[in-house]
C-alpha positions as CSV (number, residue, x, y, z in Angstrom):
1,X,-26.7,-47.0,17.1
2,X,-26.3,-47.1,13.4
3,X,-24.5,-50.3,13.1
4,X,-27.1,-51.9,15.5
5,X,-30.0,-50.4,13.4
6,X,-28.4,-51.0,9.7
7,X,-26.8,-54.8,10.5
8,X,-24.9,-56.3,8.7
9,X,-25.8,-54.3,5.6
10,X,-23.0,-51.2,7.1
11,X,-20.2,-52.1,4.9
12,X,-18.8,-48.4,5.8
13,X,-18.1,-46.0,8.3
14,X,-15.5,-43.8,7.7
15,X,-14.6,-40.2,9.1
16,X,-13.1,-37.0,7.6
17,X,-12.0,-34.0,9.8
18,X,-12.7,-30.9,8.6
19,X,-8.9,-30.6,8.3
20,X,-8.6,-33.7,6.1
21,X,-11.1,-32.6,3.7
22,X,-9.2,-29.2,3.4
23,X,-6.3,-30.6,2.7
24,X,-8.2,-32.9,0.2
25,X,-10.0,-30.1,-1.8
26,X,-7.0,-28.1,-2.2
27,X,-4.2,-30.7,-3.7
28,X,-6.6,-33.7,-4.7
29,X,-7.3,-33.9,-7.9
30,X,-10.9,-34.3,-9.7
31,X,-12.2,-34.0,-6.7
32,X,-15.1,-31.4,-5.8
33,X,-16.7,-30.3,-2.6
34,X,-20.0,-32.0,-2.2
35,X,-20.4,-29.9,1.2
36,X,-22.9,-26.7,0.6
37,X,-21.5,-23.9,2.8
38,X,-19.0,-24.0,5.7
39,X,-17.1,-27.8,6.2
40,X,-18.1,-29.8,8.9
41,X,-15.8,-30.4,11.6
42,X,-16.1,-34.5,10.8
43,X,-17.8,-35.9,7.5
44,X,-18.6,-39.6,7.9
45,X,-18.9,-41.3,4.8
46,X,-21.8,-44.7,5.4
47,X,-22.0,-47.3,3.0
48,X,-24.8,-50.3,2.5
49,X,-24.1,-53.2,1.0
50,X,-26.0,-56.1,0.5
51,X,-26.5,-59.6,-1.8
52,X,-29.4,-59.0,-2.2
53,X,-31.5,-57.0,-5.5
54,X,-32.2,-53.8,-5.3
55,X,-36.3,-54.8,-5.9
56,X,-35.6,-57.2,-2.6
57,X,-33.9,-54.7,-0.3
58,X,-33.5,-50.6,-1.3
59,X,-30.6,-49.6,0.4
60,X,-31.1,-46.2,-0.4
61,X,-34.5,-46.1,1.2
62,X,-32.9,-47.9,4.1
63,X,-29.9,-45.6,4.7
64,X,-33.0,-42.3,4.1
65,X,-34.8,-44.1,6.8
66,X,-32.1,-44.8,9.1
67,X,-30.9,-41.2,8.9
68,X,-33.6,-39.5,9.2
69,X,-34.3,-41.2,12.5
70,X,-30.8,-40.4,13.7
71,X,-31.3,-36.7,13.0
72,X,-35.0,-36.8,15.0
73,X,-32.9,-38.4,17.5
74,X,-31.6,-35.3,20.2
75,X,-28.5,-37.3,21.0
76,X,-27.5,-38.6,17.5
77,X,-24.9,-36.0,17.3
78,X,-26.0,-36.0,13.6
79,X,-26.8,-32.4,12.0
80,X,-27.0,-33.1,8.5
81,X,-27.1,-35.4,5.6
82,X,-25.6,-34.7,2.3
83,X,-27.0,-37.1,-0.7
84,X,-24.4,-37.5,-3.5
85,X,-22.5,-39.1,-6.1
86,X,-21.0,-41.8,-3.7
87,X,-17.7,-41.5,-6.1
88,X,-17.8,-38.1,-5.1
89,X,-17.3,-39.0,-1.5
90,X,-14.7,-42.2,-1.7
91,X,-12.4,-39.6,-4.1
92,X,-12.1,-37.7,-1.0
93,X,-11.2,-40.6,1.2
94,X,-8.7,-41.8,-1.1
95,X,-6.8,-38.6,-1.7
96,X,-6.3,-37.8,1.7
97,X,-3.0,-39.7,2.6
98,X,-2.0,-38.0,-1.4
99,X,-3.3,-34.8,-0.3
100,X,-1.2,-34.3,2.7
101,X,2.4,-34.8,1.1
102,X,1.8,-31.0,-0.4
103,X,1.1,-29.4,3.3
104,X,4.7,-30.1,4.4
105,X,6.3,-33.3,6.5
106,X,4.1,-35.6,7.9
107,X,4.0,-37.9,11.0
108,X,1.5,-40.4,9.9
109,X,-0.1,-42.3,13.0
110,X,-2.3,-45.5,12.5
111,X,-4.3,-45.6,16.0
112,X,-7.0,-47.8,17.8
113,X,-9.0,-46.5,20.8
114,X,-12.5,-46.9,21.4
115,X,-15.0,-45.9,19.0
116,X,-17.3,-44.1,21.5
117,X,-13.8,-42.2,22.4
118,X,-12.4,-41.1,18.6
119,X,-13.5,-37.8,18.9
120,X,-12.4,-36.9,22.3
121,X,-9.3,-38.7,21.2
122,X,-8.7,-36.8,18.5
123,X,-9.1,-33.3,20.0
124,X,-7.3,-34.1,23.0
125,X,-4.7,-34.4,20.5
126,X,-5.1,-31.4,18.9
127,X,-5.0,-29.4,22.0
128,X,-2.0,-31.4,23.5
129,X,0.3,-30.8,20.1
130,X,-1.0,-27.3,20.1
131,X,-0.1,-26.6,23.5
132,X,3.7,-28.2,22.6
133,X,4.2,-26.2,19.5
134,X,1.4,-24.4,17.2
135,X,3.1,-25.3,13.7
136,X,2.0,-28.7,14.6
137,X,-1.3,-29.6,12.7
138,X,-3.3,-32.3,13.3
139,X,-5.4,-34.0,10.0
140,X,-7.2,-37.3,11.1
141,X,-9.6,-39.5,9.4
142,X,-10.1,-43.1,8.9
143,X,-12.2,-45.9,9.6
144,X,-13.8,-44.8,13.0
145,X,-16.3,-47.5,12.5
146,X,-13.7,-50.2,14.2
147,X,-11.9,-48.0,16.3
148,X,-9.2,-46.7,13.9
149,X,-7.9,-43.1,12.8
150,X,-4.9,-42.4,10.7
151,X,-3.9,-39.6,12.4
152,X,-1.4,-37.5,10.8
153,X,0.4,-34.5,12.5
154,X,1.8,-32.0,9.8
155,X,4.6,-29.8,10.3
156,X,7.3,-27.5,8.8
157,X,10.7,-28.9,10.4
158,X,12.0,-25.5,9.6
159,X,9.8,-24.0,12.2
160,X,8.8,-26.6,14.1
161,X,11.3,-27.1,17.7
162,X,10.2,-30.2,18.2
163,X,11.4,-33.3,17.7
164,X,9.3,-35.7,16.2
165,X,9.7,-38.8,17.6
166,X,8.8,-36.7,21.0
167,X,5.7,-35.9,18.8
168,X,5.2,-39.4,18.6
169,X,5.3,-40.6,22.4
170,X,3.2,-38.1,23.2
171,X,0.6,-39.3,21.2
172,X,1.3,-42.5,21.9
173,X,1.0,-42.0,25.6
174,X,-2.5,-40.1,25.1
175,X,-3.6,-43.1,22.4
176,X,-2.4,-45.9,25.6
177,X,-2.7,-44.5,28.8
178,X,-5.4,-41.4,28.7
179,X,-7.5,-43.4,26.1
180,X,-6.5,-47.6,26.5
181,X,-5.9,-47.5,23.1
């Protein structure tokens, strides 16, 4: 609905789990937690662009406006809105890949499914590797706006039993044949 509503002035639409932006706060560096309270399970970071002046077009007005519709809207799946620093926000983005080489070995996935199925995607996942061995850990984020997630399954191979190229077909097989990814 957002991209419909903003047009072509969305430049942006990226998503941070709760667990990427852990994994952010504690081993990125100069980066601060823009969040008041508890994490939410999935930031999404929106960006407006536009060639146009800011006295032609006030993209901060229009991203207010189209927000604040999305949150009267009962199905926007929206709960709140945090107004920053955009730096703030894209430091966290950019650490994340960083971030995660301190949590242990990493099996970084770079996955398409459909948009309107990322976040089903992502916990079926979760529940999947979970279910196959609990030192398995999944941090995902990316650029859910066209269908993409890094998704990045973090383990220690001294406790993990798991192989992890099995790891990887069976996320592969959820990404292709449960989600035609």
């Amino acid at each position: 609905t957002l991209e419909r509503t903003a047009g072509e002035t969305l430049s942006a639409f990226e998503v941070l789990s709760r667990a990427a932006l852990e994994v952010t706060l504690r081993h990125g560096s100069d980066v601060r937690n823009p969040f008041a309270g508890d994490l939410p399970a999935y930031a999404v970071l929106i960006e407006l662009t536009s060639t146009m002046t800011p006295a032609q077009l006030d993209l901060a007005a229009l991203l207010e406006e189209l927000l604040g519709e999305h949150l009267e809207a009962d199905s926007s799946g929206l709960e709140d809105v945090v107004v920053g620093r955009e730096e703030d926000f894209w430091a966290l983005r950019h650490q994340v890949s960083e971030s995660l080489r301190h949590e242990g070995s990493v099996l970084a996935l770079d996955l398409s499914v459909p948009r309107s199925s990322l976040a089903r995607f992502s916990e079926t996942v979760r529940l999947r590797l979970a279910a196959t061995d609990p030192g398995l850990r999944v941090v995902d984020f990316g650029h859910w706006g066209d269908g993409g997630t890094h998704l990045n399954v973090v383990y220690d191979p001294e406790t993990v039993s798991v192989d992890p190229s099995i790891v990887q077909q069976i996320v592969y097989d959820l990404c292709v044949d449960g989600f035609g990814g």
